[in-house]
N, C-alpha and C positions, 0 to 999 in steps of 0.2 A: 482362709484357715478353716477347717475342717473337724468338726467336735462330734462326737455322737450324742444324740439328743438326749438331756439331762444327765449325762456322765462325769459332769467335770465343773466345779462352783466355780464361779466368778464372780466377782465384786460389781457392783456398778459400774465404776469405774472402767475396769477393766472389760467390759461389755460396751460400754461407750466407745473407748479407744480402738477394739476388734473389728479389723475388717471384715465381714461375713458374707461369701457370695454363694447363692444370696442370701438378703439378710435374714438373722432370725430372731423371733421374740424369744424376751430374757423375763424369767418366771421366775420372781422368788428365789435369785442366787442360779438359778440352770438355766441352761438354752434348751427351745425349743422350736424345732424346724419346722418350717413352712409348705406345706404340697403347692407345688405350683411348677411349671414349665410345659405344661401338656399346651397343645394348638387354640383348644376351645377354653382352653381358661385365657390365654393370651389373648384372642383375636376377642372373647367377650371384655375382659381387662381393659383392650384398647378401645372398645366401642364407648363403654361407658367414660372412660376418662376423657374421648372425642364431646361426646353429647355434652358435660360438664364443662370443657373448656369452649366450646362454641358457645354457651350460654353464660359463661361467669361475670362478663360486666353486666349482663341482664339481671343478672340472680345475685350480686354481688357478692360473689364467693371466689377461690381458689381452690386450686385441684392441686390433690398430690397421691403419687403415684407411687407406693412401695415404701414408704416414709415414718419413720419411728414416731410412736405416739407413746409418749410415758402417761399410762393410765394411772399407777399410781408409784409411793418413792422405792418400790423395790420391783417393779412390774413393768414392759415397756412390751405394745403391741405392735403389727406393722399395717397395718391395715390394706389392702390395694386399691382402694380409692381413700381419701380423706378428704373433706370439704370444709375448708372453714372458711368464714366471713371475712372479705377485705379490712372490714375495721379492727383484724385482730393485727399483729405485728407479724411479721414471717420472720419464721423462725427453725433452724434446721433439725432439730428437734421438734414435735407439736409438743405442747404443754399447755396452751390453751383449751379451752374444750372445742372441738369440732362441733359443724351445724351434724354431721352425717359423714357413718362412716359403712363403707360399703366392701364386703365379702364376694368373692366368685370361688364356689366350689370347685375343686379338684376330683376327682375319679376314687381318690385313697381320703378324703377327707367325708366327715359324717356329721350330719345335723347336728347331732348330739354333743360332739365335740366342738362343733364352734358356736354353738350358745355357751359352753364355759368361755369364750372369747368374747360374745355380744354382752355376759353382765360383768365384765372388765369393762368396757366402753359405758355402758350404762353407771356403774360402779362412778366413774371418773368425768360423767354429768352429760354424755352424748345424749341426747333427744331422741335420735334418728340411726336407724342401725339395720340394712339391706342386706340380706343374703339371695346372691343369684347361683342357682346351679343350673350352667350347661346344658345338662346329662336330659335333666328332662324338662328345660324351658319355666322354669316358676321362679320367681320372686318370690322372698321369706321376707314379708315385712315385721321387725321382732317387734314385741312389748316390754318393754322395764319389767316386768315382773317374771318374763321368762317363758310366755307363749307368741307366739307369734300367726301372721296371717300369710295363707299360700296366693299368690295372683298369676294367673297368665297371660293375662292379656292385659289392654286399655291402660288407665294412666295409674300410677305410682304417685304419691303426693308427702312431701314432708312437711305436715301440718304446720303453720307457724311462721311458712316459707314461701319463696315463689318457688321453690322446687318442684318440678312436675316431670317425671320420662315414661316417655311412648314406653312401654316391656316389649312388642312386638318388633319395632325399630331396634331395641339393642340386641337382641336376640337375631335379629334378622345375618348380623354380622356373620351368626355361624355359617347359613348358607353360601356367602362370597368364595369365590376362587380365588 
């Protein structure tokens, strides 16, 4: 089904029920559409989702991949990676809070726009909040308070956590044939 972004209110409900390909976050009564399908958002999308699920009995987490996370009761994000801890319950909605929820920028998508997405995740008690863009190779490690730090290399760390990724390794993916 096919809605032009924020045209048309919907209930919860009825945002719940909507099949959306693909899906989109629901803001406060409207949809809003996701940039994504370009090669290097995909082939980074799957690297990081690869690295995460090779290590998840290590780090004792779960990965999810494209997956609604209701940040709060009028508000549901999608994130492209989500990680929560095994000892929460799986659930096909997230509703628990995630350890870490992880961003790969698209070409039409802007910093700026998706820190109003990272303090919805922070808002609704994420810790941990990664924005990777492609385009030019950096990790956005955010802050709760709405600044964040650039990395390009070496390790990535979610404080708190065994979480740790190589940045040079998942970026590498772009170079693959």
């Amino acid at each position: 089904m096919a809605f032009a972004a924020q045209s048309l209110y919907l209930s919860v409900e009825e945002y719940l029920k909507t099949p959306f390909r693909p899906d989109v976050d629901y803001v406060d009564g409207y949809i809003e559409e996701r940039n994504l399908g370009e090669a290097d958002h995909g082939a980074l999308q799957f690297a990081i989702a690869s690295y995460f699920k090779a290590r998840a009995r290590e780090w004792n987490v779960r990965m999810y991949l494209d997956t609604r996370f209701q940040v709060s009761a009028n508000k549901f994000r999608v994130p492209d990676v989500t990680i929560v801890s095994l000892d929460q319950p799986k659930e096909q909605i997230i509703r628990n809070t995630p350890i870490l929820c992880v961003e790969v920028l698209s070409p039409e998508d802007t910093l700026r726009k998706m820190l109003v997405r990272v303090q919805d995740y922070y808002a609704a008690g994420v810790l941990h909040v990664w924005i990777f863009d492609p385009q030019v190779r950096s990790l956005f490690v955010c802050a709760a308070g709405g600044g964040y730090m650039e990395v390009h290399s070496g390790l990535a760390f979610a404080p708190g956590t065994p979480i740790a990724v190589n940045i040079g390794e998942l970026f590498s993916a772009l170079d693959e044939d």
